[in-house]
N, C-alpha and C positions, 0 to 999 in steps of 0.2 A: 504493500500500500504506500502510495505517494504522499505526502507533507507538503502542505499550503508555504509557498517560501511568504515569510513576514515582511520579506522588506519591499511586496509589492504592498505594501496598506499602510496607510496612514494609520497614527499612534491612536487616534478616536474612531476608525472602522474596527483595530484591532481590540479594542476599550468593550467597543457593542458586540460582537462576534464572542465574546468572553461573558457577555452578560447575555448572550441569544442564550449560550449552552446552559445557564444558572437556567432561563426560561423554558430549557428542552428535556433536561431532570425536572422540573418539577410538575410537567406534564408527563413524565412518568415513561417516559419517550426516549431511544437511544442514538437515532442518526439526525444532524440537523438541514432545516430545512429554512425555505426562502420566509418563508411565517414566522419563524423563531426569530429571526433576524429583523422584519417589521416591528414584533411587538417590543425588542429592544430599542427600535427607534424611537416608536410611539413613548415607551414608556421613560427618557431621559430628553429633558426638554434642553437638555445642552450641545445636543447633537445638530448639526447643521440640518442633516435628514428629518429629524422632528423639527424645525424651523421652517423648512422648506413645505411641510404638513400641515404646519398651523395655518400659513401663508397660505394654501390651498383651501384649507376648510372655511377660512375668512372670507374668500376671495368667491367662492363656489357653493357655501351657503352648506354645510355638511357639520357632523359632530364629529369631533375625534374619537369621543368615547364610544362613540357608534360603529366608527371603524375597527378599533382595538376590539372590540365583542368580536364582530365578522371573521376579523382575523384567526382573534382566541380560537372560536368556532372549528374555522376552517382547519387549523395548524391540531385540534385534539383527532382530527379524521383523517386528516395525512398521512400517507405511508412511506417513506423515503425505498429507493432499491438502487443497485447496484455500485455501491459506497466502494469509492476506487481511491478516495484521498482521505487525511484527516488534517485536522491543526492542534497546534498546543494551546489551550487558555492559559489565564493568569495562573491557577493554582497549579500547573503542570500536566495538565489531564488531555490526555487525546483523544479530539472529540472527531468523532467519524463523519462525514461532509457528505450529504446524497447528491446525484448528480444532479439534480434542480439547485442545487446550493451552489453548486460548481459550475455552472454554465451560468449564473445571476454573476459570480463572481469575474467570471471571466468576462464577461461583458462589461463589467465593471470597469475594468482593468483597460479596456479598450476606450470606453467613452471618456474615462480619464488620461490615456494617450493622447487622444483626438483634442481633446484641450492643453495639451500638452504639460500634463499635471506629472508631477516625476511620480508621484503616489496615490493609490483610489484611496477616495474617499468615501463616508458613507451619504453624502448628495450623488456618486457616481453607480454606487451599488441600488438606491435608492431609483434611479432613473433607468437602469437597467431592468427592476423590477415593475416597472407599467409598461414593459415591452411584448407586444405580445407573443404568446408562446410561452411565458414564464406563468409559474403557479400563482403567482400575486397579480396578476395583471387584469383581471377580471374584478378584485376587489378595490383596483385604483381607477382604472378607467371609468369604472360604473362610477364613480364620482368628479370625473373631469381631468383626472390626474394621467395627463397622455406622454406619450413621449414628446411630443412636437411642444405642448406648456411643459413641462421636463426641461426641454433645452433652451427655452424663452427663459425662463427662470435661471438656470445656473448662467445665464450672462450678466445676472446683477452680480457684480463683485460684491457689492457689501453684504449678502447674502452666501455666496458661495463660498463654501472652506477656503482657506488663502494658506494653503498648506508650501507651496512653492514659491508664494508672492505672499506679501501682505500691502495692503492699502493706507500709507499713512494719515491720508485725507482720512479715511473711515474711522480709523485707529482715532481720531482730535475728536470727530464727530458724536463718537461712542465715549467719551473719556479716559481713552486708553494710552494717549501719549500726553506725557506731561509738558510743563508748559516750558518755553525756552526764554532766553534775552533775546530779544529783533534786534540783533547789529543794523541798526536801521541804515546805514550807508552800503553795505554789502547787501542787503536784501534789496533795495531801488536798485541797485546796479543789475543782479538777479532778475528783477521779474522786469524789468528792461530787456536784457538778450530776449528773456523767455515771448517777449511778446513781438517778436521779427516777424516778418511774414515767413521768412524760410531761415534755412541753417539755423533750428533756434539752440542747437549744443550748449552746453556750458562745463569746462573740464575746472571745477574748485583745485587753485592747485595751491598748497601751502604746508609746512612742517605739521607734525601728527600732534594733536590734541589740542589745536587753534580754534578747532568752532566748526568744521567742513559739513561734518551729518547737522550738529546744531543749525547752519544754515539750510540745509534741505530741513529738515523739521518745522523750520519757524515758515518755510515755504509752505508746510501740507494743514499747519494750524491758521493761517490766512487765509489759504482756499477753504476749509472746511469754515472760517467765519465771513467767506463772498467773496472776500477781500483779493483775490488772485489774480494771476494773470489772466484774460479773456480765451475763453474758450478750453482754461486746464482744469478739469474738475478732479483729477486723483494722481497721487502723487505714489508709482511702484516702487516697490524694494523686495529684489530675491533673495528667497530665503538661504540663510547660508548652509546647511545642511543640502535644498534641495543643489546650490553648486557642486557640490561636494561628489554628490550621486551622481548626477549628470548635467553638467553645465549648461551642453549645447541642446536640449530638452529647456533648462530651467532661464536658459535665457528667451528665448522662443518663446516663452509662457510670459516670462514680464513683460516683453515685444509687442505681445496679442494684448494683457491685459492696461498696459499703458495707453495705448489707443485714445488718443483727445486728452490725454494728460502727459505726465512725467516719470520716463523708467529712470530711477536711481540706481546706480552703481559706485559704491562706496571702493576705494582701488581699486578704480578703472585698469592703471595700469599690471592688476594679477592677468588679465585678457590677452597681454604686447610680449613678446619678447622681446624684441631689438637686439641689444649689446646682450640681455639677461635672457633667461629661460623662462617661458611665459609659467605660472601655474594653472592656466585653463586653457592650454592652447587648441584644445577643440570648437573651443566656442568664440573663437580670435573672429572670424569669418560673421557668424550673426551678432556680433556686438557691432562688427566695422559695419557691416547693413545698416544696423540703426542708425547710426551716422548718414549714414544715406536718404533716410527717411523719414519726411517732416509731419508723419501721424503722431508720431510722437515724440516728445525733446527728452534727449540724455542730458539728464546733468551728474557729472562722474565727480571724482575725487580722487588725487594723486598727491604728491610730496615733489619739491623739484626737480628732486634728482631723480626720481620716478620718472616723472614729465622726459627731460632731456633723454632718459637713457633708451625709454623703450617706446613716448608717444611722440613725440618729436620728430621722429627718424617715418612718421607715420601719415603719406599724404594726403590722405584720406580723413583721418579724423585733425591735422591741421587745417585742413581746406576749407571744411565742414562745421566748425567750433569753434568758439569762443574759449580764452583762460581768463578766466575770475580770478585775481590773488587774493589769496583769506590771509591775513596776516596776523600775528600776535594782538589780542585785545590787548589794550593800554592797561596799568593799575587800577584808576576809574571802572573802568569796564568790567574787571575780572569781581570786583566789588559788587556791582550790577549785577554781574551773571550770579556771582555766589548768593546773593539776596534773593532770587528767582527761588535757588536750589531750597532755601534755608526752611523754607518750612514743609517741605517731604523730606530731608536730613530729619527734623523737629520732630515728625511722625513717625518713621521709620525706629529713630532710635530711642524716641519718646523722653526726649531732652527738649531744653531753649537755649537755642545760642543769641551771644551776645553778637550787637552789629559792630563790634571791638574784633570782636573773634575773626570775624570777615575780611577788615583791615591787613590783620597781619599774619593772616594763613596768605591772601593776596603777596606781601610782601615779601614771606619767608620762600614760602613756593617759590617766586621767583631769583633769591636771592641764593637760595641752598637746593632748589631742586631743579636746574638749570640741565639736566637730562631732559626733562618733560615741557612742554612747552605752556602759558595760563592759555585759557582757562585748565587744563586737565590737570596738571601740576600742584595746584590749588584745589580744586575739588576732590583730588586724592588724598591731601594735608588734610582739608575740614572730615572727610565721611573717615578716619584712622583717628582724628581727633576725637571724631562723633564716639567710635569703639572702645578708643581706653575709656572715657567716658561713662560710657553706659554698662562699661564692664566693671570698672574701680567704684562707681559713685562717685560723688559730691560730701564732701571736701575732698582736695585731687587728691586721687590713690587708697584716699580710708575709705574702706568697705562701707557701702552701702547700698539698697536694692536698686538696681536700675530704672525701675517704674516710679520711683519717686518723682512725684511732679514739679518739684523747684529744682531739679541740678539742670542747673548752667552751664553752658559749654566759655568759657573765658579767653583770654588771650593765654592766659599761663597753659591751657592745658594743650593748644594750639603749638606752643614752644615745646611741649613737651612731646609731641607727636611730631617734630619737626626733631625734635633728637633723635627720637627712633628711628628715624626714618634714613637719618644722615651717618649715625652714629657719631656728631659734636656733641661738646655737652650743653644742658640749658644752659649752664649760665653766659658762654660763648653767645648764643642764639637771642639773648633774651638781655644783654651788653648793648650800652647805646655806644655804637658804632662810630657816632662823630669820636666821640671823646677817647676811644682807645686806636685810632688813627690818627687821633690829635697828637697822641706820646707815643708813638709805635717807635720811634726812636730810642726812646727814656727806658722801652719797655724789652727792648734786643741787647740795649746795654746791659742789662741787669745779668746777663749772661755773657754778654761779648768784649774782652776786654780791647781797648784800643781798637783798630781795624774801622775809625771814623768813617772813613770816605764809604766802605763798602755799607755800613749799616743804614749810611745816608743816603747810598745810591737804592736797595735795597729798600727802603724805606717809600721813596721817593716815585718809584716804580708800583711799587702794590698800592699806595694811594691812590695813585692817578687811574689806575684798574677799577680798583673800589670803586669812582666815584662815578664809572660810567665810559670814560673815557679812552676806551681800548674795543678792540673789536671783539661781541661778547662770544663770538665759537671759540676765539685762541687762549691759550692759559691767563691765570690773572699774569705770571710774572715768567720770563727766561731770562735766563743769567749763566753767567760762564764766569766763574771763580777761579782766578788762576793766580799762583803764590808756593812759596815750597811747605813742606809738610808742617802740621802741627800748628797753627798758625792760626787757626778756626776755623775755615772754609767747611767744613761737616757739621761743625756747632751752630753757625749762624742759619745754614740749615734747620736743624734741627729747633734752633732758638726761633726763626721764620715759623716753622710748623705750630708749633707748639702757640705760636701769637695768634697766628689764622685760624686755627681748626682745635686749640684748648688741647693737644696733647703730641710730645715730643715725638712720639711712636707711629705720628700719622706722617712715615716716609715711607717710599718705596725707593731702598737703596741697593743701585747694579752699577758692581766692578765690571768696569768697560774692558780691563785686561783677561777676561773669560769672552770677549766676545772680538776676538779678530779675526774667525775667519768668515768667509763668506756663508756657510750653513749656520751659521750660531745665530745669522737673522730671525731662523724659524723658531727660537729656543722666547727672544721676545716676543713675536708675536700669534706663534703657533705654526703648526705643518700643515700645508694645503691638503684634503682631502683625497685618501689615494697616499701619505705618505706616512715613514714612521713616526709617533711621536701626533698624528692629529688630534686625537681623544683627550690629551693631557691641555690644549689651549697654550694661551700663553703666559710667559712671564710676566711680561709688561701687562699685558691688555687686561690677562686674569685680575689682576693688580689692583690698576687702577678701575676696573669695569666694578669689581667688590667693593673698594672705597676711593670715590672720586671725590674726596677734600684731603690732598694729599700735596705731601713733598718731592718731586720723584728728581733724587741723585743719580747722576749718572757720575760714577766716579773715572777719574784719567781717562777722558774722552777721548786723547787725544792716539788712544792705541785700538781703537773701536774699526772695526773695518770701515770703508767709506758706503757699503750695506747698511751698514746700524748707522749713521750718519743722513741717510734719506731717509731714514725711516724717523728721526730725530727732528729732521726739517720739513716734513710731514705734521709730526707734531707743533711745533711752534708754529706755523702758517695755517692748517686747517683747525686744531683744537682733539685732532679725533683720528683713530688708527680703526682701521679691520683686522679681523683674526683672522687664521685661517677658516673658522666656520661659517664666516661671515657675519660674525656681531660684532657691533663697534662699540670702542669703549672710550667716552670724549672727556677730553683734556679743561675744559674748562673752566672745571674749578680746581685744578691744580696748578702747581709752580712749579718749572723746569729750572734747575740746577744742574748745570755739569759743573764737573772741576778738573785742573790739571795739574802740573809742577810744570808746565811750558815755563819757559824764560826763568827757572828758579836763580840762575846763575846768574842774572843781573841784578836780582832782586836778594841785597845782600844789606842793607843797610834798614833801619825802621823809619828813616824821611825817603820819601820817591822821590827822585829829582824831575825834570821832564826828557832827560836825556835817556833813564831808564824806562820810560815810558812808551818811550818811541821805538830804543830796542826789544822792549817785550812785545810790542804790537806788528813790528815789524816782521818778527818770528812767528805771532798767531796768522799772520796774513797770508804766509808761504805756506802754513803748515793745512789752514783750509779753507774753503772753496767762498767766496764772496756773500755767493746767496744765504750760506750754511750763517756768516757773520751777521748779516744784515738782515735777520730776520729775528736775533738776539736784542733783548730791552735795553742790557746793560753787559759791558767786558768790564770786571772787577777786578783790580791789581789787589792781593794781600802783601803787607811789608812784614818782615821779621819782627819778631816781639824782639822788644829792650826790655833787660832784668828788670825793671819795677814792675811793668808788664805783668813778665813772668810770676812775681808778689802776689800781686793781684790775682792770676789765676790760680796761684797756688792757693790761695784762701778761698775762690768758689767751690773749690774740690774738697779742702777740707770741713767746709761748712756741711757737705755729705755724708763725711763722716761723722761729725758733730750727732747730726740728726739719726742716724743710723744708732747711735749709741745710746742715744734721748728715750729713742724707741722703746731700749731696754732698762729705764729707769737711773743711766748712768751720762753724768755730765761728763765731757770732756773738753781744756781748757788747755791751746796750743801757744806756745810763749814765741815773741820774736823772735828769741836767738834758736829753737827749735826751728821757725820758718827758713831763717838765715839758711842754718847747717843743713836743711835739706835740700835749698836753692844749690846749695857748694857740691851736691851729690852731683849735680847736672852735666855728665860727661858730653853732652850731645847738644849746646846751645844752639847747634843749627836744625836740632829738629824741634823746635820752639816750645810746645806747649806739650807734644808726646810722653818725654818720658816723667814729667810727673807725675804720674799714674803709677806707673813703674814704682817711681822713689817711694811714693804713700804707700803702699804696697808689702816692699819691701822692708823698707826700714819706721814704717809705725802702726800699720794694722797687722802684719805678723805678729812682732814682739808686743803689739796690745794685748792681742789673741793671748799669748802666753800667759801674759801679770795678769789680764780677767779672771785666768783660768786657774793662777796658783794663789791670785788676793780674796777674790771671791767675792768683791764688792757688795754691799746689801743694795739694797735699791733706795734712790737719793744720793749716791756716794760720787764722789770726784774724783776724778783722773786729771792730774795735771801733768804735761808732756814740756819736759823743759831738753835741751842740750847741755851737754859736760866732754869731757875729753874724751871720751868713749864711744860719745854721737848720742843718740837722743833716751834718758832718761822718763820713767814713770813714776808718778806718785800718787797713791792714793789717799782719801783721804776721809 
C-alpha cells in the first residue's frame, strides 16, 4: 500500500484530513472518505474551505447546518472499496484512503497547480469536490456550489489560502500587519515611480536593516487606507518556504496574483547571478519577465553591492526600473520609528518604557552597534532591553514577576543590554563621553610614561573619529608605532584599549614574524573552500567578527609578507575583510596598531631631533609601498626612555605589586634606595622598559615569596623593602 507524500498539502488541509479521520472512528467506520473530509471543513470555521461555505450559504440562501446533517447522513451509508493508499494523522495512525478520497485528492493537487499554488489547499480539495463524478458533488451543487462559482471565488485573494503568497494590503485590512513610521520623503518618491504609465519597477536598494520591507509595508497600509497609488489595490509577497520548494512555480503565482497591484520581492538580487551564484537560478527567467510586464510593478530590495555585483550587469531589469536609495534614518527618525514600535514592545513584554529609553537605545545602537544598521540596530537594543526586563523585574536585576504593571523599561537598563550585547562594560556605555575625550590624554598618561608626542598624536586621532569626522566603515584609528623595544608601543596599546572599550584585554595581538610566507594569508583570514584548514575560519576575522570593540596589534609589521600587507590595507581603507566562508567581519569599531623596530638605530637619544626624523621616515618609505603609508592616521616615532623615565615606570609596576599583596591582607612599602638598586640591576638600558619585569621578579617577589613564607605575616602586617650591601632587604613588621 502507497502513503499520501505530505509535502503535497498545505499545513491546514493536512490539520483537516487528521481531524476527517477523528470524524471517521467515530462513525464507527475504517476507510476515509470525501464526506469525512467535508464534515471537517464544515465543522472548523478557520479553514479557508468552511469560509468559502459560509460565503456560499450567505450568498445562495442555504443553512450550513443543513448541509452538515446531509453530509453526516450520506458519509454513515458510504462504503469506501479498493483502499490502494493511506496517510499518517497527527497521532501517528495510518488511516487507509478509499479511492473516492484519492481521486478528490488528486484533483486537488491539480487545481492547485493550475493556480500555481506550490501546495493544495483545503479551498482546492474543496473545489474538487462539487466536481462532478465525485461522491460530494450532488450535495454541493444541489445548493449552487458549482465548479464554475468554485473558480469565481478562489480569484478573491482575500478569501483564498495565500499559502504561496500572502497579501499585504489584506494583511493592514484584517489587522494583521502592524503599523510602521511613513519615511514620508521615500514613500512620495515611491508611489511617484509606482504611478508611471509604464516601466513602473522600483529596485529599494540600500544597507540591511535601513527601513526597505518597512517601506513596502507603509506602501500596503496606504493602499488598504485608499491612500495608494491609482489603480494598485494589493500589494504580493512570496512566501519564503513556498521559494524554497519551488521558486519558478512560487514566482508565477505572485506574477498571477499581483495583477493590478505590486509583486514584492524582498532580495531581489537571490534571482541574479552575475559575478555570484544566483540562489534561485530557476526562477532568474520569470522574475526578468516581470520586468517586462506593466500588469504589475516589482518593487524588489537589494544592498549595493548586491545591486552592482549581480543586477547591474542586468539589461533588462536596468532598462526597465527605477533604484530608490533607502538610506540610514537620521537619530530623529530612529526615535520616531522606535515610538511606532513602543507600545507592541509594551504589550508583548507587558512593561512601559520610558520615551528616555528610546533616546538612547537610538544612540547607543548607533554608537556600539555599528555592524547593524538604525532602525534595526536599535530595535534589536530596545526588544533585549525589553527581555532582561521582563525577565529580572523592576528594580534592575532584583527579582520580581514580570507581569507586574509598573516596571519601566529606563535608560539604565537600555545600557545595560547594550553591555550584553557588546561585551563593554556599563559604566564605559553609560560615561559622558565629552568629558572623558576631554582628558583622554591625562587618562593614557596614567599608564604611559613620557612618549608625549605619541599619546598626543594618539589622542588626537580617536577624537577627531569620535566626533564624526572620519569615514564611519574605516577603523576609528590606524597607526604604525615605530621605536626600539621596551619603550611602550604594546602599552599604549593596551592603555588605548582599555580607555575605548573599559578593558586592557580587549586586543587582538598577531606576531607578524609567524606570518611571512605567502600561505600564512589563509591562517588570518581562513582557507577558501575546497582547502585544508576551511572549517577552523580565521585568525583575524574569527577575532575580531566575536569582539568588534577591539585593539588589533599587529606586531613587527615590517616582516609580514606583502600578502598580509593587502590584506592590512584592505582593512584600513574599506573597514571590513571576508573569510574564506564568506562572512565578513568589519573593522569599524576597532583600532589598527602595527608596530616595528624600523629605524631603531637612529633613534638612540630620548629628544628627536628633525634630522632623525627624516632618517626614520626615509627608511619606512623604501621599506613600503605609498598606498600601504597613506592610508595610515598617524606614523608614530617612540624615543628611548631616560632613567627618570625609567623611575617612573618602575613605580607603575611596583604599584602591582603593592596591590597584589593588599589583596592578601599585607602592606608592602618600597624605599628609594631599594628603587635606586634595582634601576642599577639594568644590564640592558637599551631595551628600555623590558627588563624590569625581569628585575621585580627576580630580585623582590622571589625573595618576598620566601620571608612571606618563613615570617608568616598575620594579616595587617608590613613589609618594608629597603637596600643594604647585599641588594634588597625585608622587614616585617
Amino acid at each position: 500500500m502507497g502513503t499520501l507524500n505530505p509535502e503535497l498539502l498545505s499545513e491546514e488541509l493536512s490539520n483537516a484530513l487528521s481531524e476527517a479521520a477523528v470524524i471517521m472512528r467515530g462513525l464507527r467506520q475504517r476507510v476515509l472518505t470525501p464526506e469525512h473530509l467535508l464534515l471537517a471543513f464544515l465543522d472548523t470555521d478557520s479553514y479557508v474551505a468552511h469560509k468559502l461555505l459560509a460565503r456560499f450559504a450567505e450568498e445562495r440562501g442555504f443553512d450550513l447546518g443543513d448541509l452538515t446533517r446531509d453530509v453526516e447522513s450520506q458519509a454513515r451509508t458510504r462504503r469506501a472499496a479498493n483502499v490502494d493508499f493511506d496517510f499518517v494523522a497527527q497521532d501517528g495512525a495510518r488511516v487507509p484512503l478509499g479511492n473516492e478520497m484519492l481521486e478528490v485528492l488528486d484533483e486537488g493537487v491539480t487545481i492547485a497547480r493550475a493556480r500555481d499554488e506550490i501546495w493544495t489547499g483545503t479551498e482546492d480539495v474543496l473545489a474538487a469536490m462539487c466536481q462532478s463524478g465525485m461522491s460530494t458533488a450532488g450535495l454541493l451543487q444541489k445548493r449552487s456550489i458549482t465548479p464554475t462559482a468554485m473558480s469565481s471565488l478562489l480569484s478573491d485573494t482575500v478569501l483564498a489560502r495565500q499559502s504561496t503568497t500572502r497579501d499585504l494590503v489584506a494583511l493592514a485590512r484584517e489587522g494583521g500587519l502592524r503599523p510602521v513610521y511613513y519615511r514620508q520623503d521615500l514613500l512620495r518618491d515611491l508611489l511617484n515611480l509606482l504611478n508611471l504609465a509604464r516601466d513602473r519597477h522600483v529596485i529599494l536598494v540600500g544597507p540591511p536593516g535601513v527601513g526597505k520591507r518597512s517601506l513596502a509595508q507603509s506602501l500596503a497600509l496606504l493602499i488598504a487606507e485608499g491612500k495608494g497609488p491609482q489603480g494598485v489595490k494589493s500589494v504580493i509577497e512570496i512566501a519564503e518556504p513556498a521559494l524554497l520548494a519551488d521558486p519558478e512555480r512560487a514566482v508565477r503565482a505572485g506574477q498571477r496574483k499581483a495583477s493590478g497591484g505590486v509583486l514584492f520581492l524582498p532580495n531581489l538580487h537571490r534571482f541574479f547571478g552575475g559575478v555570484l551564484q544566483a540562489e534561485f537560478p530557476k526562477a532568474q527567467d520569470e522574475v526578468q519577465g516581470a520586468f517586462l510586464d506593466d500588469r504589475a510593478a516589482v518593487v524588489g530590495t537589494t544592498t549595493d553591492a548586491d545591486y552592482q555585483a549581480r543586477l547591474a550587469v542586468n539589461t533588462t531589469l536596468v532598462e526597465h526600473s527605477h533604484v530608490l536609495k533607502v538610506p540610514e534614518p537620521s537619530h530623529e527618525e530612529t526615535v520616531e520609528i522606535l515610538r511606532v514600535h513602543k507600545p507592541h514592545a509594551e504589550a508583548d513584554y507587558e512593561i512601559t518604557i520610558s520615551d528616555e529609553a528610546l533616546g538612547v537605545a537610538a544612540t547607543l545602537a548607533k554608537r556600539y552597534l555599528s555592524g547593524v544598521m538604525l532602525p534595526a540596530s536599535a530595535l534589536q537594543l530596545l526588544h533585549r532591553a525589553c527581555a532582561l526586563l521582563r525577565m529580572a523585574g523592576q528594580p534592575h536585576l532584583a527579582f520580581r514577576s514580570p507581569a507586574v504593571p509598573d516596571a519601566q523599561l529606563d535608560a539604565e537598563d537600555v545600557t545595560l543590554a547594550a553591555s550584553l550585547m557588546t561585551g563593554l562594560p556599563v559604566a564605559k556605555l553609560g560615561a559622558d563621553e565629552r568629558g572623558r575625550y576631554a582628558h583622554m590624554v591625562e587618562h593614557l598618561h596614567q599608564r604611559i610614561i613620557g612618549q608625549d608626542e605619541a599619546v598626543l598624536a594618539v589622542s588626537r586621532a580617536v577624537k577627531t573619529a569620535r566626533v564624526g569626522l572620519k569615514d564611519p566603515r574605516r577603523p576609528i584609528g590606524s597607526f604604525f608605532f615605530l621605536g626600539p623595544t621596551g619603550v611602550g608601543k604594546t602599552e599604549l596599546a593596551k592603555a588605548l584599549a582599555e580607555f575605548l572599550f573599559g578593558d586592557e584585554e580587549a586586543t587582538v595581538a598577531l606576531d607578524m614574524s609567524e606570518y611571512q610566507q605567502e600561505h600564512t594569508v589563509n591562517r588570518l583570514i581562513g582557507a577558501p573552500p575546497g582547502y585544508v584548514g576551511y572549517e577552523s575560519g580565521g585568525q583575524l576575522t574569527d577575532a575580531v567578527r566575536d569582539k568588534p570593540y577591539t585593539v588589533v596589534l599587529f606586531d613587527e609589521v615590517e616582516k609580514a609578507h606583502p600578502r598580509v600587507l593587502d590584506i592590512l590595507l584592505q582593512v584600513m581603507e574599506e573597514g571590513r575583510l571576508t573569510d574564506g566562508q564568506g562572512r565578513t567581519a568589519s573593522f569599524s569599531e576597532a583600532v589598527i596598531i602595527m608596530t616595528s623596530n624600523l629605524g631603531s638605530e637612529y633613534l638612540t637619544e630620548p629628544v628627536l631631533t628633525e634630522a632623525v626624523r627624516e632618517q626614520v621616515m626615509r627608511l619606512v618609505k623604501t621599506t613600503f609601498r605609498p598606498e600601504f603609508l597613506n592610508r595610515l592616521d598617524e606614523i608614530i616615532l617612540f624615543h628611548p626612555l631616560s632613567q627618570e623615565q625609567l623611575r617612573l615606570i618602575l613605580g607603575l609596576m611596583l604599584k602591582k605589586e603593592i596591590k597584589l599583596l593588599a589583596a592578601r591582607g599585607v602592606s608592602l612599602q618600597v624605599s628609594e634606595e631599594a628603587c635606586t638598586w634595582m634601576l642599577a640591576q639594568n644590564d640592558h638600558p637599551e631595551w628600555g622598559a623590558r627588563p624590569l619585569r625581569r628585575i621585580i621578579r627576580r630580585y623582590l617577589r622571589e625573595p618576598l615569596a620566601d620571608h612571606l613564607l618563613e615570617a608568616d605575616p598575620v594579616p595587617g602586617a608590613e613589609v618594608m623593602v629597603d637596600a643594604g650591601e647585599q641588594g634588597l632587604t625585608f622587614e616585617a613588621s
